[in-house]
Structures are given as structure tokens and as C-alpha cells.
N, C-alpha and C positions, 0 to 999 in steps of 0.2 A: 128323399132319404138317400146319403152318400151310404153305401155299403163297401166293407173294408176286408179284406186278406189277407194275410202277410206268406210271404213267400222265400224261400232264400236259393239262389243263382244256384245252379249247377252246372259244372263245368260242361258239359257235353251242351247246354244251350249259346255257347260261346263261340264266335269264329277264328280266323286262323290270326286275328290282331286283338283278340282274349277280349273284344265285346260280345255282347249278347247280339244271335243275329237277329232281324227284325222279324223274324216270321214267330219266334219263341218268344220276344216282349210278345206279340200282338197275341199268341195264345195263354200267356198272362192274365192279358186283358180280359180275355174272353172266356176263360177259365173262373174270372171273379165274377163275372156277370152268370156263368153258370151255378156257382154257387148259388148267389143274391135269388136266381129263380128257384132254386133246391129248396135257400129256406122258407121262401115264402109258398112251398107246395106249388110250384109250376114248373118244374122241370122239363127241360126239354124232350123227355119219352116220354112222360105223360101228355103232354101236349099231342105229338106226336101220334099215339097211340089211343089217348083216350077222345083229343078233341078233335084228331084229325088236322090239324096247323103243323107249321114247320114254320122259322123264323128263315127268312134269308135274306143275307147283306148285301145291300144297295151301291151304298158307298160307307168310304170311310178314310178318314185323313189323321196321320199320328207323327208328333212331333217329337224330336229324340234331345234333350238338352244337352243330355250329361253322359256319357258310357256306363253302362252294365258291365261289371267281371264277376266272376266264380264266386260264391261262394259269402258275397253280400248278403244281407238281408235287406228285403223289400219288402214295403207294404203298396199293395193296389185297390185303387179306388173304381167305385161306376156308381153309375146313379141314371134314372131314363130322364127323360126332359121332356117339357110339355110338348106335344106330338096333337098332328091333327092328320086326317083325310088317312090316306095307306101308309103315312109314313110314320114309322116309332123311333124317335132320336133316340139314342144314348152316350154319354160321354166316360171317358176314362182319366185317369189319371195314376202313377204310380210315383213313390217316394222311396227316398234313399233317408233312414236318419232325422226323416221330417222336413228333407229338402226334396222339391217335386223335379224330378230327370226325362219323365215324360208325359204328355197328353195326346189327348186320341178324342176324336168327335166321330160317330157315324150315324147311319140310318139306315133302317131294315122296313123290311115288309112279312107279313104276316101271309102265305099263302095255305089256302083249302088244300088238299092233298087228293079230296075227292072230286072235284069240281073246276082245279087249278086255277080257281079265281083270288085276288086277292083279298084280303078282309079289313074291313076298314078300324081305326085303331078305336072309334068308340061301340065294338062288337064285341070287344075282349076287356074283359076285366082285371085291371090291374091291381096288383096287391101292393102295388108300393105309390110312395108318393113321389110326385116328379119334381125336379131341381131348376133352376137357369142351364143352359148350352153352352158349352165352351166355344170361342170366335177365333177362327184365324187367318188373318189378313194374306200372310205371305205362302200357305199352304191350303186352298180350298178343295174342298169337298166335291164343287163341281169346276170344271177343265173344260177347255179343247185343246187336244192333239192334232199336230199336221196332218194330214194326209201321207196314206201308206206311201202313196208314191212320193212323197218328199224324207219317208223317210229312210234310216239304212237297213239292208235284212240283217239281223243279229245271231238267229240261228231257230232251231227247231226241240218242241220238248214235247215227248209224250207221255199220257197220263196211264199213272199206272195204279195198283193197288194200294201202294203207302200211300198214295194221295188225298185216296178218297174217303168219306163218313158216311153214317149211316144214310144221308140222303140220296148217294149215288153218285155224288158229284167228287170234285175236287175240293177240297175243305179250305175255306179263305185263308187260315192260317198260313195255309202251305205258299202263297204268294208271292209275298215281300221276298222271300229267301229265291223263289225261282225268278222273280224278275231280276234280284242281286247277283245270279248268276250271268246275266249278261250283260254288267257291265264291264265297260272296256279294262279293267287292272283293277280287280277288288281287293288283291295286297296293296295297294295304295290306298285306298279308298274307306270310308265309315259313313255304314247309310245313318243319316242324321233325321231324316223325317220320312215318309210315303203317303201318296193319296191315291186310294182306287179307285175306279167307278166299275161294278161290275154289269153286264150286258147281258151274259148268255153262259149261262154252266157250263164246264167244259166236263167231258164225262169220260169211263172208263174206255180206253181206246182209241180216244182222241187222240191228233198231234197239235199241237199249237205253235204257230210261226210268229217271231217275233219279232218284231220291228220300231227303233229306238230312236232320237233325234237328239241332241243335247239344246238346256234352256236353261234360263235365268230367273227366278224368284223375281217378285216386285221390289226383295230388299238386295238385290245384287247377290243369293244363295245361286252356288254350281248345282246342275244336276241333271238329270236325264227324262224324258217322257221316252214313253212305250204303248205299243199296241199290239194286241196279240189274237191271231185268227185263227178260228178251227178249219179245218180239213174243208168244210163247205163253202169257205171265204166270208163267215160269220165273225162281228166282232165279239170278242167273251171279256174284253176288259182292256178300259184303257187307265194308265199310271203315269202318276209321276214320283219318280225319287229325287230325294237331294243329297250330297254327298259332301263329305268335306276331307283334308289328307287323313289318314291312316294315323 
């Protein structure tokens, strides 16, 4: 079952070349899927609270067709996908006017809260019905990035309070937008796609060093990978962005 939102742009989700930054689509995103579980009675504090589960994102890769500005109206889409063993797919999608501008594929994990194990997906009962998975060739889901030592240091970011939700951690939304903070000239630049893989939460107090490589899509797309270590020399995430001019 596709479930649907409609949403309209505010300016303050906009960056300094009047698109949407990527970290505000992707809470778009994720903002519909909270709904979709609201209405089907799964909320993520009841979950949380009453079943003891916490969902947390794996990976996820989102493609950016079209620019976002101020003050459009948008409708977004999500729907889960047929899912086996720990992993729960979900794909997104959002529309401009009934033309799609962006898509988004990921996978999450269901973890105990009491037991920190994970849960397998035929443990939980889904209230919704599952769709087909969105594919994409030139932006996957799973990566390898170089090694740190091939790649260049970019800079340093510690976490702090805005960053983090109710799990403790750093909220994946907040991402896309801190990785686009280190690329080389982002008044040049419009992140057009991202793909995360995340490793290891990064938590209150943390700093995370960040370290970038430039690469090429299989379709000839500019753009950048990234890898970013906590304080321990732990990896918490590796990315890639693609970028196109400004």
C-alpha cells in the first residue's frame, strides 16, 4: 500500500542556491512514513515504549531529479517492500504537480531495546501491505569507499544537542546536510542524489573526522564519497554524494 502526504516547501528548508537541502527532503521522507505508521496505530513511541523496538536505518540511497524551492507544494510518497531475515525495506518517492523529482530506497533494522538484539522482520506484525523496491543502477545502497589513508582529511564535527532524537543518537536526517557541509564550494554545487551506509551511531559528545575522495557514477555523475570516524577510530558511516553545478 503506497501512502501519501502532501507537504508545501518552506522557505527556511532551502539553502543559500533557494533548493531544498538534502537533509529536509530526506525528513520529508521520513516524516511520511511516520505518519503511514501513526495511522496504522504503530507509532514510533509506542513501539518504543510499549514494545520495547526502535527502528534504525541501515542504509539508504535518494535521488534528486528536479530542485525543490520555497513554498511549492509537494506530495510524498513510502510504501515498505517485501523484506526478509532483519532487514525491513522501504522506498519513497515525492512529486511536484504529479511529476516525481525524487526517489529514495532504504533498509532498516528493528532492534530490542532491552536485549539489543535485532528482530527478525517475520516477529513484527505489519499493518500495511508491501509494494515492489525501487532499483538504482547508478546510485546503490551498498558501496566501498577507499581507504582513510587514500583519502583527504576534510575537517572535524561534533555532535551536539540539535542533533540528536529521542534514541540518543544523532538523527539520520541530520546527515546529508553535515556531509554537504564538506564539500569543496557548495555555492557551486547542488547535491543531486546521496547514499548512506550507517555503521555505528554517533552520540552526544562525539567528534567525527571526516574524510572525502572525489568519484564517478557508472553513468559518468560528479561527486564525492566520504567516511567519517568517531573519537575511538570507529567507522559511523560511509557516503556517497553526487553533485551537479549550482
Amino acid at each position: 500500500m503506497i501512502y501519501s502526504e502532501d507537504f508545501p516547501i518552506r522557505w527556511h528548508e532551502t539553502d543559500l542556491n533557494r533548493a531544498v537541502r538534502p537533509s529536509a527532503l530526506l525528513a520529508v521522507m521520513q516524516e511520511t512514513a511516520n505518519h503511514q505508521l501513526h495511522t496504522a496505530d504503530m507509532d514510533l513511541d509506542r513501539l518504543r515504549d510499549e514494545q520495547r523496538v526502535a527502528f534504525i536505518l541501515s542504509r539508504i540511497a535518494v535521488k534528486i531529479y528536479e530542485p525543490l524551492h520555497a513554498y511549492e507544494n509537494i506530495t510524498a510518497q513510502t510504501w515498505v517492500c517485501f523484506s526478509h531475515g532483519f532487514n525491513f525495506e522501504r522506498c519513497f518517492r515525492v512529486l511536484r504537480e504529479g511529476r516525481t523529482v525524487a526517489e529514495g530506497v532504504s533498509s532498516w533494522g528493528l532492534l530490542s531495546l532491552d536485549d539489543r538484539r535485532l528482530v527478525r522482520v517475520d516477529e513484527l506484525e505489519f499493518p500495511v501491505t508491501p509494494e515492489e523496491k525501487l532499483q538504482f543502477d547508478d546510485l546503490p545502497e551498498r558501496f566501498r569507499v577507499p581507504p582513510v589513508s587514500e583519502m583527504e582529511f576534510a575537517g572535524k564535527r561534533a555532535i551536539r544537542y540539535s542533533d540528536l532524537d529521542y534514541n540518543g543518537h544523532m538523527n539520520n536526517t541530520k546527515y546529508p546536510d553535515m556531509l554537504a557541509d564538506f564539500l569543496p564550494a557548495p555555492e557551486e554545487t547542488r547535491v543531486n542524489g546521496f547514499s548512506i551506509s550507517f555503521l555505528k551511531e554517533a552520540k552526544y559528545g562525539d567528534e567525527l573526522s571526516l574524510y572525502r575522495a572525489p568519484f564517478l557514477t557508472k553513468t559518468g555523475g560528479a561527486g564525492y564519497c566520504f567516511c567519517a570516524l568517531n573519537g575511538a577510530g570507529e567507522t559511523c558511516l560511509n557516503a556517497l554524494l553526487t553533485v551537479l553545478p549550482a
